[in-house]
C-alpha positions in Angstrom: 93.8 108.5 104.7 90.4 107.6 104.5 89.1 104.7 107.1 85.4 102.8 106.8 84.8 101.2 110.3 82.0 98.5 109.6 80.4 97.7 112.9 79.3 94.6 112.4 78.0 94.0 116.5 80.1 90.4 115.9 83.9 91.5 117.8 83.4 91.7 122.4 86.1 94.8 122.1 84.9 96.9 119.5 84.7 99.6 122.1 88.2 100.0 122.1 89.1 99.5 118.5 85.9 102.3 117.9 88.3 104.7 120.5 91.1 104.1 119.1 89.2 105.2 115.6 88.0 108.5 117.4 91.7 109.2 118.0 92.8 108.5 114.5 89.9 110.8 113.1 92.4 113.7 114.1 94.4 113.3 111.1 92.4 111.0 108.7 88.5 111.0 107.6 87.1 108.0 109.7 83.4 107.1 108.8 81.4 104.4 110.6 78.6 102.2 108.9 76.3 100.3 110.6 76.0 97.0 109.6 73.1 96.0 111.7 70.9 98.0 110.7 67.9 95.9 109.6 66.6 98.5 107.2 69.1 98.3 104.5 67.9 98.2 101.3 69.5 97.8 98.4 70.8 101.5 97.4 71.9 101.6 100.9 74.3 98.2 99.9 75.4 99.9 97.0 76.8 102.8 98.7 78.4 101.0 101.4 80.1 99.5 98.5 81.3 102.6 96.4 82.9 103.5 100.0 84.8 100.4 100.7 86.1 100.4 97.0 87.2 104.2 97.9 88.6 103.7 101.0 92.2 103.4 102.2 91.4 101.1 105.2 89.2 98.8 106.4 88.2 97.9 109.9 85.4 95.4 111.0 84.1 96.0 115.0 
């Protein structure tokens, strides 16, 4: 199963969801994208997208 983990900075216990993520990449391919980067342009955006169309599961941090 593939899971994107978008850290968005916005959730107080995204430590412990991220952890939980760590575990899960035993088993499934678990990539994290960071949102707040400020230096997104907008070939970055477009990749971010192909992987959340591509992706299994979702989680926001």
């Amino acid at each position: 199963m593939t899971i994107i983990e978008l850290d968005t900075g916005l959730f107080p216990d995204a430590q412990t969801v991220s952890a939980a993520l760590r575990q899960m990449a035993r088993t499934n391919t678990v990539e994290t994208i960071d949102l707040r980067q400020r230096e997104l342009r907008e070939s970055d955006w477009d990749e971010v997208m192909q992987k959340l169309l591509a992706a299994d599961r979702i989680v926001c941090i």
